[in-house]
PyMOL Python script that loads the backbone (N, CA, C, O; Angstrom):
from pymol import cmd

cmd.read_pdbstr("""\
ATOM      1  N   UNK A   1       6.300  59.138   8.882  1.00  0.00           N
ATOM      2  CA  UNK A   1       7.293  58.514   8.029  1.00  0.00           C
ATOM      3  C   UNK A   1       7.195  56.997   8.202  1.00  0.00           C
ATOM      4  O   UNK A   1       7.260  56.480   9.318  1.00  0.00           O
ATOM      5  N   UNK A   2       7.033  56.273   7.039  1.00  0.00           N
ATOM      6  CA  UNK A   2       6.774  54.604   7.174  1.00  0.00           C
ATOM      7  C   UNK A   2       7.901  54.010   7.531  1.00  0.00           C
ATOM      8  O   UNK A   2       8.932  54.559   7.144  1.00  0.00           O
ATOM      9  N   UNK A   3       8.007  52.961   8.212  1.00  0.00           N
ATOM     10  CA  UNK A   3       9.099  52.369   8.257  1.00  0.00           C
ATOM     11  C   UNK A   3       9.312  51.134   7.450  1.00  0.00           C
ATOM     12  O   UNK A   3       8.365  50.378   7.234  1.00  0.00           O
ATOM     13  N   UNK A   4      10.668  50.860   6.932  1.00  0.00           N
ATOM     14  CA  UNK A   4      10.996  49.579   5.607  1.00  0.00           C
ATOM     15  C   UNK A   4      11.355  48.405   6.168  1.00  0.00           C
ATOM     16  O   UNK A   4      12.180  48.463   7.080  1.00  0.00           O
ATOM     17  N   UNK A   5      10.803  47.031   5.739  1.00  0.00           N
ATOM     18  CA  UNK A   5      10.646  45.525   6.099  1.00  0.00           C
ATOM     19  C   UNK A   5      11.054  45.191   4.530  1.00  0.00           C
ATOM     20  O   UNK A   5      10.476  45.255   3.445  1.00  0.00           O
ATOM     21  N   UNK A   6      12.669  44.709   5.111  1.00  0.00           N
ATOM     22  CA  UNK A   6      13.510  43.859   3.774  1.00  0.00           C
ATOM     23  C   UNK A   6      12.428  42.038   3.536  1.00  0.00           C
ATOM     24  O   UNK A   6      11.958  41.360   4.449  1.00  0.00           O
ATOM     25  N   UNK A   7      12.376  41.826   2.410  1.00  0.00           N
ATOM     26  CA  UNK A   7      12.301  40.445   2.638  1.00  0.00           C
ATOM     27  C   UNK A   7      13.304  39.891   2.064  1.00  0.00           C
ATOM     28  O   UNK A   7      14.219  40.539   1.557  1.00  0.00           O
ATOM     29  N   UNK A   8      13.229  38.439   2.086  1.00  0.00           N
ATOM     30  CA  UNK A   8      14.722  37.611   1.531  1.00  0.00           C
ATOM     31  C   UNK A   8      14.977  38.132   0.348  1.00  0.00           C
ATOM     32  O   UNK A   8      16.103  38.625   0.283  1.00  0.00           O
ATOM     33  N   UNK A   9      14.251  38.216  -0.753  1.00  0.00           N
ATOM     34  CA  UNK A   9      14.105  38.425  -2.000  1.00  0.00           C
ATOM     35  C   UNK A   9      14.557  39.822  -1.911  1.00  0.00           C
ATOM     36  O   UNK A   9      15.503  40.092  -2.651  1.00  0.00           O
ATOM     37  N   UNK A  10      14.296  40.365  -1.493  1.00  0.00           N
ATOM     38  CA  UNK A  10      15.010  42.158  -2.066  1.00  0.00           C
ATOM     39  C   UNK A  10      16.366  41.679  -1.289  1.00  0.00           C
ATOM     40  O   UNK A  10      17.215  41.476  -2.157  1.00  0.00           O
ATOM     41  N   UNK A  11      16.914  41.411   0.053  1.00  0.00           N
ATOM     42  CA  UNK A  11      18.263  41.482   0.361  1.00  0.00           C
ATOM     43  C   UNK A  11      19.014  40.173  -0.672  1.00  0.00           C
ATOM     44  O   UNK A  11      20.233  40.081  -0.532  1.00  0.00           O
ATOM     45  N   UNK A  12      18.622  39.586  -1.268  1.00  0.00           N
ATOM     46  CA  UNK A  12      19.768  38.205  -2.180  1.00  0.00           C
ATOM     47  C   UNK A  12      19.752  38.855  -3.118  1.00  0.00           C
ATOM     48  O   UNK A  12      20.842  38.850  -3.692  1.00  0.00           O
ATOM     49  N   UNK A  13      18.561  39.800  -3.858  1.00  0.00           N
ATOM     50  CA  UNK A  13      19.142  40.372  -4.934  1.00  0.00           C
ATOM     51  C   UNK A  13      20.171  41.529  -4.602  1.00  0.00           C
ATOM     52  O   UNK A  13      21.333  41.505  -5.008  1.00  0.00           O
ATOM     53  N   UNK A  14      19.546  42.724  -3.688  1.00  0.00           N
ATOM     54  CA  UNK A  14      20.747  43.574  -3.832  1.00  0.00           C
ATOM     55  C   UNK A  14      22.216  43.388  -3.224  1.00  0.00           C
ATOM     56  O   UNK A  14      23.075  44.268  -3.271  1.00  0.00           O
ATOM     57  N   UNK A  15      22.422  41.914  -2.550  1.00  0.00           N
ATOM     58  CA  UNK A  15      23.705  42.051  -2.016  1.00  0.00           C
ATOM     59  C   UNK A  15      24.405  41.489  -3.714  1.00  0.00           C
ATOM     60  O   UNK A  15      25.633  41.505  -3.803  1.00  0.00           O
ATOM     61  N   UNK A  16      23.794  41.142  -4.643  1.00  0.00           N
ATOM     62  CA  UNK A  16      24.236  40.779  -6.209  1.00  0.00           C
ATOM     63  C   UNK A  16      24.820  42.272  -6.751  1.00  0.00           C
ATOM     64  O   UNK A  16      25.871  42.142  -7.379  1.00  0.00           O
ATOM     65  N   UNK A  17      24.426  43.409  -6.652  1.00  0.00           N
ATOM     66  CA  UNK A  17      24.503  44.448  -7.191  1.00  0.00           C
ATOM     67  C   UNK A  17      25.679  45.388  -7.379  1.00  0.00           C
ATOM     68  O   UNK A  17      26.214  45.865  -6.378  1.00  0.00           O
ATOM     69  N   UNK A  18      25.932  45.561  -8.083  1.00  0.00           N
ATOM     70  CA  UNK A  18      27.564  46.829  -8.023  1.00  0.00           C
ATOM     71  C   UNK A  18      27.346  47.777  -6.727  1.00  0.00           C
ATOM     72  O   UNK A  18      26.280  48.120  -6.217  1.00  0.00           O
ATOM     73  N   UNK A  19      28.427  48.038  -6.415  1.00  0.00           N
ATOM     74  CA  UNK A  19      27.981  48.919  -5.127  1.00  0.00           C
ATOM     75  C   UNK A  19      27.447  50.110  -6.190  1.00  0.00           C
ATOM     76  O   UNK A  19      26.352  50.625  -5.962  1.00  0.00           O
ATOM     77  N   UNK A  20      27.961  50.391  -6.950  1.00  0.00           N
ATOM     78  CA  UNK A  20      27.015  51.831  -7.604  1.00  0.00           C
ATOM     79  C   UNK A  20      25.539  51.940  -7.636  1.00  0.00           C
ATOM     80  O   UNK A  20      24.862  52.964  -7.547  1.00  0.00           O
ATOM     81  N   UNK A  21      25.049  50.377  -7.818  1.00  0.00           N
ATOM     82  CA  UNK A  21      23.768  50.991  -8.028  1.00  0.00           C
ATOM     83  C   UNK A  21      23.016  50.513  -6.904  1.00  0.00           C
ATOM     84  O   UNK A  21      21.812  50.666  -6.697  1.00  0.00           O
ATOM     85  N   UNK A  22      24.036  49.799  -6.063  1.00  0.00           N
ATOM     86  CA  UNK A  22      23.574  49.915  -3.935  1.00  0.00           C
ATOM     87  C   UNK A  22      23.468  50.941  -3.810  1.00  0.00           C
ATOM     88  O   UNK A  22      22.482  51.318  -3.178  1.00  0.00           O
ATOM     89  N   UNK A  23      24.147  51.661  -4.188  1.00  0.00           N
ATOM     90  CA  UNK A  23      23.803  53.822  -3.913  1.00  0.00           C
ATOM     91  C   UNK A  23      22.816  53.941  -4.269  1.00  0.00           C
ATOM     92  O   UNK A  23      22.086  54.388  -3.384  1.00  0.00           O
ATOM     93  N   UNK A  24      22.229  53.735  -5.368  1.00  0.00           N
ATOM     94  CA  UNK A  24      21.156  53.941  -6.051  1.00  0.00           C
ATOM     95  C   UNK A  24      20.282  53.793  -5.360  1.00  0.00           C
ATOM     96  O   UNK A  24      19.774  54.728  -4.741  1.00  0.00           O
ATOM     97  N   UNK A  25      19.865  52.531  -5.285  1.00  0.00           N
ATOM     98  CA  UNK A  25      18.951  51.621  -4.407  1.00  0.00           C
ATOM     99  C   UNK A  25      18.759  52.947  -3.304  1.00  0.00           C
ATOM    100  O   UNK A  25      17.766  53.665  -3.187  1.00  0.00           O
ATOM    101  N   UNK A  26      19.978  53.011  -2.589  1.00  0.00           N
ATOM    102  CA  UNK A  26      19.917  53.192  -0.688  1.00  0.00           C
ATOM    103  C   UNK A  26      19.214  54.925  -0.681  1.00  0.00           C
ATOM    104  O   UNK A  26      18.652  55.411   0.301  1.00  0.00           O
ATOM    105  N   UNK A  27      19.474  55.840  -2.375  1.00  0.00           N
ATOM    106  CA  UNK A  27      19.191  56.973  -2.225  1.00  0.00           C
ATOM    107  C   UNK A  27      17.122  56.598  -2.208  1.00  0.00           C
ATOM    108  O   UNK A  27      16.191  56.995  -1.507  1.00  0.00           O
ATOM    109  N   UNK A  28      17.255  55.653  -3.394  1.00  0.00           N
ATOM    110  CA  UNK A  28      15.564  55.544  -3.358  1.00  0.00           C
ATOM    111  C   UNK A  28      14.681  55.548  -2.425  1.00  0.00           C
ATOM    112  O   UNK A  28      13.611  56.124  -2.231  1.00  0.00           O
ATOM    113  N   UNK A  29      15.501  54.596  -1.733  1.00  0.00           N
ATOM    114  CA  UNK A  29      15.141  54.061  -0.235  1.00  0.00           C
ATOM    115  C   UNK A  29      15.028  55.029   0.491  1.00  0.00           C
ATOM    116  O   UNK A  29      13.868  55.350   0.747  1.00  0.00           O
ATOM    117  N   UNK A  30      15.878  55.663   0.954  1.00  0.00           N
ATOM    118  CA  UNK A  30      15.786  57.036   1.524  1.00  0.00           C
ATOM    119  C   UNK A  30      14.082  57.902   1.385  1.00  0.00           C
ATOM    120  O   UNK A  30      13.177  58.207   2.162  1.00  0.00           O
ATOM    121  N   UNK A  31      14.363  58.027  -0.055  1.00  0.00           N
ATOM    122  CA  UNK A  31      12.962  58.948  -0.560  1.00  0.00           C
ATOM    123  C   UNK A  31      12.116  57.952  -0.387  1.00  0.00           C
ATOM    124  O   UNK A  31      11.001  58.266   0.029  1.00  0.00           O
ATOM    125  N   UNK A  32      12.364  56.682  -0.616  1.00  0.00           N
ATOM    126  CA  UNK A  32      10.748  56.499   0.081  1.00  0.00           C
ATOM    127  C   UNK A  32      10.242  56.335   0.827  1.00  0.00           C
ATOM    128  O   UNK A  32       9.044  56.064   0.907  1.00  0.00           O
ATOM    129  N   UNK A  33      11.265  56.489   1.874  1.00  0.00           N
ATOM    130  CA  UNK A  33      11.202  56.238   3.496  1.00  0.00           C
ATOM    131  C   UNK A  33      10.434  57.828   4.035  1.00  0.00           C
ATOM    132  O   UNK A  33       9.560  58.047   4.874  1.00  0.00           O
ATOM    133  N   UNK A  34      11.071  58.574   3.297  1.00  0.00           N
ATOM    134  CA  UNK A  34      10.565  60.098   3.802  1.00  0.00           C
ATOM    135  C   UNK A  34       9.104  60.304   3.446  1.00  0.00           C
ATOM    136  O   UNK A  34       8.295  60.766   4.250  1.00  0.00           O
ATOM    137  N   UNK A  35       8.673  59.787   1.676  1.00  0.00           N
ATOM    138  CA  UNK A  35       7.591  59.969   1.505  1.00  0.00           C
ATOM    139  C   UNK A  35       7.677  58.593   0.134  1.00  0.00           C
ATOM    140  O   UNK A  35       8.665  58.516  -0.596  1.00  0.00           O
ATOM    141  N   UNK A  36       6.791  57.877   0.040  1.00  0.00           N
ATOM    142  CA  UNK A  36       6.065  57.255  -0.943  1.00  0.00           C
ATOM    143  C   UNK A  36       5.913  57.734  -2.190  1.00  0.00           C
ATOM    144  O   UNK A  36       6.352  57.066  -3.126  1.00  0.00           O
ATOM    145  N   UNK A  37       5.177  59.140  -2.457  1.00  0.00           N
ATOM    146  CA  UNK A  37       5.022  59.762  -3.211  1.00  0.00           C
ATOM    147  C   UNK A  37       5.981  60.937  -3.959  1.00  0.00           C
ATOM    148  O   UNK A  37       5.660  61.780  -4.796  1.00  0.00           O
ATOM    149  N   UNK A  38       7.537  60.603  -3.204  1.00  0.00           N
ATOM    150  CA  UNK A  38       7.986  62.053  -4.074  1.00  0.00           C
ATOM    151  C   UNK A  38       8.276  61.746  -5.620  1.00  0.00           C
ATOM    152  O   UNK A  38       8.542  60.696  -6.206  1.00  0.00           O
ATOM    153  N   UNK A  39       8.149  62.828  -5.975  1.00  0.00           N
ATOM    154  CA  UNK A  39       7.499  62.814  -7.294  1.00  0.00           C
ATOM    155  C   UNK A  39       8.952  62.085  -8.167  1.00  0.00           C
ATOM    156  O   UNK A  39       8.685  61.253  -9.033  1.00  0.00           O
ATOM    157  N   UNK A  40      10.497  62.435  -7.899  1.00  0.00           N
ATOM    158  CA  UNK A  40      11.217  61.625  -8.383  1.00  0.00           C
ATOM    159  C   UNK A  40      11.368  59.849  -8.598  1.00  0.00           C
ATOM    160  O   UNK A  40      11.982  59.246  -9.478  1.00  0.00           O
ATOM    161  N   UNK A  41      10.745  59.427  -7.702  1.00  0.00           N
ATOM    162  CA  UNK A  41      10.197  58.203  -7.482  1.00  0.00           C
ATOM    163  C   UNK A  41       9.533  57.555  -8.781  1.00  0.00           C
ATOM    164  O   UNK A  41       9.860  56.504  -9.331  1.00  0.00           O
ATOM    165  N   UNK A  42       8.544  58.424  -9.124  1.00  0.00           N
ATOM    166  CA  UNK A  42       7.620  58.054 -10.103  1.00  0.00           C
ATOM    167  C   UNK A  42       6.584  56.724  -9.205  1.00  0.00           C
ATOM    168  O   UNK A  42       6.296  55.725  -9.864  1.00  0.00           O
ATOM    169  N   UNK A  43       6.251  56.791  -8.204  1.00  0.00           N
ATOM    170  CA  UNK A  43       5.875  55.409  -7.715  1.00  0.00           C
ATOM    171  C   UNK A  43       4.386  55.529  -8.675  1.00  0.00           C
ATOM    172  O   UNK A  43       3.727  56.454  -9.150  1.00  0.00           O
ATOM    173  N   UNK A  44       4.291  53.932  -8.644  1.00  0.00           N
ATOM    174  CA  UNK A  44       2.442  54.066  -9.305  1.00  0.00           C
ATOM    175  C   UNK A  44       2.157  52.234  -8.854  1.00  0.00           C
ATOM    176  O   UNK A  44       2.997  51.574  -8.241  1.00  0.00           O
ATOM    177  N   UNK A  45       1.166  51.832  -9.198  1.00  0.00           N
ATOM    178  CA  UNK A  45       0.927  50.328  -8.777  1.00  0.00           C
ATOM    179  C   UNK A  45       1.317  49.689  -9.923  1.00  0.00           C
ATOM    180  O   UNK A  45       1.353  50.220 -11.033  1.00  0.00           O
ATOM    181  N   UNK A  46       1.605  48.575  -9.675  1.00  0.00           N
ATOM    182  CA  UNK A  46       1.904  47.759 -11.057  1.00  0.00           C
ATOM    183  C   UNK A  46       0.984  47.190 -11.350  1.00  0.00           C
ATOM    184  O   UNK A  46       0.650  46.333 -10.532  1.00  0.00           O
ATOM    185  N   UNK A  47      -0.007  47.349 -12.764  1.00  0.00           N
ATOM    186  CA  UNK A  47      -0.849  46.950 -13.403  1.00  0.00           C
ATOM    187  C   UNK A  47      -0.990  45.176 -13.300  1.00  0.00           C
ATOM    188  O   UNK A  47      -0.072  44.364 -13.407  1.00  0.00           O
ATOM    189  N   UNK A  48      -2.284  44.935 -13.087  1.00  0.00           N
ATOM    190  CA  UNK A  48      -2.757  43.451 -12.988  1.00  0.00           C
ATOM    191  C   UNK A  48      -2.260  43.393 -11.389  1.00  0.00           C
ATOM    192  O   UNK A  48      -3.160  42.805 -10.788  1.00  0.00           O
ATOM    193  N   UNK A  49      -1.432  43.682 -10.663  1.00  0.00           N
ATOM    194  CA  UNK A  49      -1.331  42.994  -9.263  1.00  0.00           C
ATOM    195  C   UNK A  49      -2.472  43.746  -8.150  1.00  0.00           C
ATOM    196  O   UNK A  49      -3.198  44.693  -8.453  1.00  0.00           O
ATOM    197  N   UNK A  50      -2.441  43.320  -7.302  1.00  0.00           N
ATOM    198  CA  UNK A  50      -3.457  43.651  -5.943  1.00  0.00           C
ATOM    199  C   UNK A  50      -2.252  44.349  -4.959  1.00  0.00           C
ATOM    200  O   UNK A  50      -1.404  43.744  -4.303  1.00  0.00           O
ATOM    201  N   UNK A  51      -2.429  45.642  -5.057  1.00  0.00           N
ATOM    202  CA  UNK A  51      -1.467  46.396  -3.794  1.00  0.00           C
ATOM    203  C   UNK A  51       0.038  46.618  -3.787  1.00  0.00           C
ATOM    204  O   UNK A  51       0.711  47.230  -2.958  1.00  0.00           O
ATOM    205  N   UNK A  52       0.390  46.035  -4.810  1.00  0.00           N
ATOM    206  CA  UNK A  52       1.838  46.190  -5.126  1.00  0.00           C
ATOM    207  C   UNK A  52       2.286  47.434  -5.914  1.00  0.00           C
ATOM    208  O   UNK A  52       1.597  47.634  -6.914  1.00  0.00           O
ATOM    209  N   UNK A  53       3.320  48.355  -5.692  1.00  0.00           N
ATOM    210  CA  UNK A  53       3.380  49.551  -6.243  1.00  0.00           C
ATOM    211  C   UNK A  53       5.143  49.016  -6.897  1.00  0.00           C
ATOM    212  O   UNK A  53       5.651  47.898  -6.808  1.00  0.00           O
ATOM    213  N   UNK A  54       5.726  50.271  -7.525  1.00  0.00           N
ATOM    214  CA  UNK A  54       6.968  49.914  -8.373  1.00  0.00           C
ATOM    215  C   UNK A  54       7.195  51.545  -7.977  1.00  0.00           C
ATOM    216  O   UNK A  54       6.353  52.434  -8.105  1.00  0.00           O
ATOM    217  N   UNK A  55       8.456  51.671  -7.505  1.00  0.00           N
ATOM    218  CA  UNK A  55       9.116  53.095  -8.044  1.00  0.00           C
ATOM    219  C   UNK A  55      10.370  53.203  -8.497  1.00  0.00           C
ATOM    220  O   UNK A  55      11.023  52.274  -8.022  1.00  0.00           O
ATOM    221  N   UNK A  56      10.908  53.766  -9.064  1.00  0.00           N
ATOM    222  CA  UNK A  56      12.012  54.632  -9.972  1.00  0.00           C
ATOM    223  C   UNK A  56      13.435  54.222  -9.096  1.00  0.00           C
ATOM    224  O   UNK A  56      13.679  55.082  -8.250  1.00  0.00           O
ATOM    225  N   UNK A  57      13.931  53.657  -9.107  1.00  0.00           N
ATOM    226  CA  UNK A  57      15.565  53.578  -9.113  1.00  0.00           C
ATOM    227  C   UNK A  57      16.281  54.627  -9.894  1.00  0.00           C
ATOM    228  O   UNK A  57      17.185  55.381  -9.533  1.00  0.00           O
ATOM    229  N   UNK A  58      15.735  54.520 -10.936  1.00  0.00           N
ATOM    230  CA  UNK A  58      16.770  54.751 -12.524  1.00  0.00           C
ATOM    231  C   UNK A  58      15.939  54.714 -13.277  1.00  0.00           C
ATOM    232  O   UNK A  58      14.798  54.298 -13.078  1.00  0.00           O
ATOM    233  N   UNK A  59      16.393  55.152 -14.281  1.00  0.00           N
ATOM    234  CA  UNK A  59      15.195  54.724 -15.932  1.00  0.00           C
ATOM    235  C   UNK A  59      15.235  53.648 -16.360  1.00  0.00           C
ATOM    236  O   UNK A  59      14.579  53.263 -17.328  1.00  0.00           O
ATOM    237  N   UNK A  60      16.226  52.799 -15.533  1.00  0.00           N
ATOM    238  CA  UNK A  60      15.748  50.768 -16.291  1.00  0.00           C
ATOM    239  C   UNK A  60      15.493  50.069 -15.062  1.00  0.00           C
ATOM    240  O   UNK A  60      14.910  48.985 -15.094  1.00  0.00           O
ATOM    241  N   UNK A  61      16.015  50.778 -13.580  1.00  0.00           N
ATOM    242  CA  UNK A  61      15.592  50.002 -12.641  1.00  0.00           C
ATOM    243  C   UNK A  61      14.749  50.146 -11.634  1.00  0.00           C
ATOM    244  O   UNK A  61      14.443  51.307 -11.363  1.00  0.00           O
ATOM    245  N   UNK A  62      14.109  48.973 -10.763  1.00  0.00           N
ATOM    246  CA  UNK A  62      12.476  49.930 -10.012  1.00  0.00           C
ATOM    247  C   UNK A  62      13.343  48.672  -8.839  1.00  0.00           C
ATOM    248  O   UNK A  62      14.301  47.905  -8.931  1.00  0.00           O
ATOM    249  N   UNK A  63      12.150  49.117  -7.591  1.00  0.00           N
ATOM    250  CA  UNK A  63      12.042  48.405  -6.853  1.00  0.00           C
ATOM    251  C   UNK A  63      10.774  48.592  -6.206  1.00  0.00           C
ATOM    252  O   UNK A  63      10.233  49.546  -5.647  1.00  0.00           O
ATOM    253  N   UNK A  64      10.458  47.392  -6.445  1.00  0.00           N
ATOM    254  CA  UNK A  64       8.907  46.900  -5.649  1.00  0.00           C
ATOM    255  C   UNK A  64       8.544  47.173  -4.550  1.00  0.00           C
ATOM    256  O   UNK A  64       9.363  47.749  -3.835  1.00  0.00           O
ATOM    257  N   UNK A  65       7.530  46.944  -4.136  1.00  0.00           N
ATOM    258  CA  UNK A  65       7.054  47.438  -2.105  1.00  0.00           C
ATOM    259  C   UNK A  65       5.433  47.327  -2.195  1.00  0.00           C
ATOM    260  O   UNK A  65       4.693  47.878  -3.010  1.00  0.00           O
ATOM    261  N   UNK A  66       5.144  46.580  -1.272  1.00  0.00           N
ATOM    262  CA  UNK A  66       3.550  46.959  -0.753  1.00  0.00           C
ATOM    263  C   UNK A  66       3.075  47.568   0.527  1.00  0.00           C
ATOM    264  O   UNK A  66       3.882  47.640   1.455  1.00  0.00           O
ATOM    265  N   UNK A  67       2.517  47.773   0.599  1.00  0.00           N
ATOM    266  CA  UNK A  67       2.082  48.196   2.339  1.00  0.00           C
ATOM    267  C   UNK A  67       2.293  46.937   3.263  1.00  0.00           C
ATOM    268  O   UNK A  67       2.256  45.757   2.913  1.00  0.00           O
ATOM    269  N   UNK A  68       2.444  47.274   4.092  1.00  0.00           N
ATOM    270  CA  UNK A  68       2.837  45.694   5.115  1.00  0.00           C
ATOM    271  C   UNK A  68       1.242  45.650   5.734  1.00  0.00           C
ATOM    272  O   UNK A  68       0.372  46.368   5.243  1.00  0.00           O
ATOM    273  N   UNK A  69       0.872  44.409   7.252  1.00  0.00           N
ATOM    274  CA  UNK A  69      -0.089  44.887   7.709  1.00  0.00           C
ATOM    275  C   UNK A  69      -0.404  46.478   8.174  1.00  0.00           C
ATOM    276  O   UNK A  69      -1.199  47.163   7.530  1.00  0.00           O
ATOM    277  N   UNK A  70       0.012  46.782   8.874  1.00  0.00           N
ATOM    278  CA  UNK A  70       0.001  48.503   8.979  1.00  0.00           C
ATOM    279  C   UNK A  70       0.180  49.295   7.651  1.00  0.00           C
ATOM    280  O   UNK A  70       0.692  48.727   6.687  1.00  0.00           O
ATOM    281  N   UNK A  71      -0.321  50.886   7.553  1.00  0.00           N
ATOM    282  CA  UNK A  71      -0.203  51.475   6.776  1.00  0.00           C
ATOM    283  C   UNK A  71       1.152  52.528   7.017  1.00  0.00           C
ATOM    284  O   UNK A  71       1.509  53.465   6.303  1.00  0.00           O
ATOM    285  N   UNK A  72       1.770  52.008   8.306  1.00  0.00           N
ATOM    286  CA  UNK A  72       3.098  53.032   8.165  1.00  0.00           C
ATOM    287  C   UNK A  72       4.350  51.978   7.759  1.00  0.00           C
ATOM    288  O   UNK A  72       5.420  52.532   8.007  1.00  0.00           O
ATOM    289  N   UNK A  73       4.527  50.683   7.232  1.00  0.00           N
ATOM    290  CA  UNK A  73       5.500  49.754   6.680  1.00  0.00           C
ATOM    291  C   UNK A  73       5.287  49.706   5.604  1.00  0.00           C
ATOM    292  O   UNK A  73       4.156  49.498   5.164  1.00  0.00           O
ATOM    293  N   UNK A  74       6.591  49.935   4.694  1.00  0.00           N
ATOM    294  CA  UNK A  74       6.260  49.409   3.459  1.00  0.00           C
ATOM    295  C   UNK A  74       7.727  47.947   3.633  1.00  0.00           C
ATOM    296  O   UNK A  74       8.850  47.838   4.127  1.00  0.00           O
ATOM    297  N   UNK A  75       6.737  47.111   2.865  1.00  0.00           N
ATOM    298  CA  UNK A  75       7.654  45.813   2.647  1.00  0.00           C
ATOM    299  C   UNK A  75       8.016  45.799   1.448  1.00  0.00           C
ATOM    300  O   UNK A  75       7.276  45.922   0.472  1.00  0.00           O
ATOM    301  N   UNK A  76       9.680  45.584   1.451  1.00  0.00           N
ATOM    302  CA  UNK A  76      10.040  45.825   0.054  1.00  0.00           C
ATOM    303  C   UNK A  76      10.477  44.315  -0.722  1.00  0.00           C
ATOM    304  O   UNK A  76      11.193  43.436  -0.243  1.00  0.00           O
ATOM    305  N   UNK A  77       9.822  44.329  -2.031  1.00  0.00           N
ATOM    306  CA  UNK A  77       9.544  42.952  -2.400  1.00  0.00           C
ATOM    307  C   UNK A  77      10.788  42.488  -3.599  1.00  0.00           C
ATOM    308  O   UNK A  77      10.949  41.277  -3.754  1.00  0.00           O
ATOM    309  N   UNK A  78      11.351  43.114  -4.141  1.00  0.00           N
ATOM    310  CA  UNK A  78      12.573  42.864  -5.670  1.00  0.00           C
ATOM    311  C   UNK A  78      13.086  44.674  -5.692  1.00  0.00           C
ATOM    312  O   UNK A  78      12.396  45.601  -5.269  1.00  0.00           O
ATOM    313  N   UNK A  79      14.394  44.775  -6.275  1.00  0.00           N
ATOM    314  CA  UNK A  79      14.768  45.022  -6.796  1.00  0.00           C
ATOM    315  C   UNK A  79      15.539  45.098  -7.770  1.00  0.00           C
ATOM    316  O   UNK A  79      16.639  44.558  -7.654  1.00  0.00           O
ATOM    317  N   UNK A  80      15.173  45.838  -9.107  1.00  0.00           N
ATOM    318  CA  UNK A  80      15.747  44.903 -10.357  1.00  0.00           C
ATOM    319  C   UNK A  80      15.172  45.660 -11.337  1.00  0.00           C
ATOM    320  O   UNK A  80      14.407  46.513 -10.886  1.00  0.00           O
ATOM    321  N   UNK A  81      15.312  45.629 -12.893  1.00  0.00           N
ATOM    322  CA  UNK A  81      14.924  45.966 -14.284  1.00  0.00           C
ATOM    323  C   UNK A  81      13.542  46.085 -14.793  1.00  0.00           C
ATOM    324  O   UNK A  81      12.866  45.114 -14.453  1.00  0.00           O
ATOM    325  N   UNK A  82      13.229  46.513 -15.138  1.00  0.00           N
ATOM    326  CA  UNK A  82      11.413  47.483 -15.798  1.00  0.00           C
ATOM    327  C   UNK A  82      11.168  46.038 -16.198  1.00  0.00           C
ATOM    328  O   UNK A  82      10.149  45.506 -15.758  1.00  0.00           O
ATOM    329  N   UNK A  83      12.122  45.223 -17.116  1.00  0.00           N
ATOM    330  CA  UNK A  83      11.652  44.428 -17.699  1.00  0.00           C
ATOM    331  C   UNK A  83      11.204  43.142 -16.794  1.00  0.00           C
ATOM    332  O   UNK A  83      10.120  42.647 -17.101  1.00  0.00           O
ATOM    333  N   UNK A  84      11.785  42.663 -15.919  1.00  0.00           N
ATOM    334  CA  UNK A  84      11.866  41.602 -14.922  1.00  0.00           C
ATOM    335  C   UNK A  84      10.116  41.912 -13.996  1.00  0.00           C
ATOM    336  O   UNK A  84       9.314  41.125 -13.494  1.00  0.00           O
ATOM    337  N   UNK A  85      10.134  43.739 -14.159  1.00  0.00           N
ATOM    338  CA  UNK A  85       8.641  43.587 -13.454  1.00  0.00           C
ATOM    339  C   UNK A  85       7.482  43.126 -13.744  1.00  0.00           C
ATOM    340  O   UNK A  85       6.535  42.719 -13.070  1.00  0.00           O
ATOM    341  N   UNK A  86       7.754  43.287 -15.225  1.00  0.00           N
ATOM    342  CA  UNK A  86       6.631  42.451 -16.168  1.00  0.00           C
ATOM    343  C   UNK A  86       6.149  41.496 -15.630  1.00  0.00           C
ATOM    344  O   UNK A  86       4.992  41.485 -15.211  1.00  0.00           O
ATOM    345  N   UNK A  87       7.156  40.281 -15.528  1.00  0.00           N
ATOM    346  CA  UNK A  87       7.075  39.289 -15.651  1.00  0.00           C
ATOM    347  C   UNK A  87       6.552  38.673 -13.816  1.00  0.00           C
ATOM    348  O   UNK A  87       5.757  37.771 -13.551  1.00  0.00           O
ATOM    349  N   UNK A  88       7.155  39.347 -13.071  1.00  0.00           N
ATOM    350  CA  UNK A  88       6.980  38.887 -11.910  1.00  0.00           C
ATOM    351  C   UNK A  88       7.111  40.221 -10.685  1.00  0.00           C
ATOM    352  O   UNK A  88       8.166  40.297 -10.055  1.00  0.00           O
ATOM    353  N   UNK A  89       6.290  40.959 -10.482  1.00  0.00           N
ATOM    354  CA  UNK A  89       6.767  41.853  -9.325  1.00  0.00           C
ATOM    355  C   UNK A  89       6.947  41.323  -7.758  1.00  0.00           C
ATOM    356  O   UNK A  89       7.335  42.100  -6.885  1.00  0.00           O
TER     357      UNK A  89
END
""", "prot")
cmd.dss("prot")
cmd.show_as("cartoon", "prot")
cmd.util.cbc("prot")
cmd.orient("prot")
């Protein structure tokens, strides 16, 4: 089971967030703490970047993560809107 490395950028955005969708967030988190891949997740890489993956919050919201140095950390990079990933993951 990997273990999760907040950076500034994921904790300033989600302390912004309704606590409802802090639930959200904290259930994702959960699943991806257990596994990367469960299939509710939807995780996949985000197109054009080097190593950066996106998974499923919600159907409008993701949150980012790459592998840290080790392959059992994932560092989690934004959380936030499908659309916002476009532009910047």
């Amino acid at each position: 089971m990997p273990s999760i490395e907040y950076t500034a950028n994921f904790k300033r955005r989600y302390r912004k967030k309704t606590d409802e969708m802090k639930e959200r967030i904290d259930r994702a988190l959960l699943l991806l703490g257990l596994d990367p891949k469960y299939p509710g997740l939807e995780t996949h890489k985000v197109q054009g970047t080097k190593g950066v993956f996106e998974s499923y919050v919600d159907r409008a919201n993701r949150i980012t993560w790459e592998w840290a140095d080790t392959a059992h950390t994932i560092r989690l990079r934004t959380n936030c809107t499908h659309d916002i990933i476009k532009q910047n993951p």
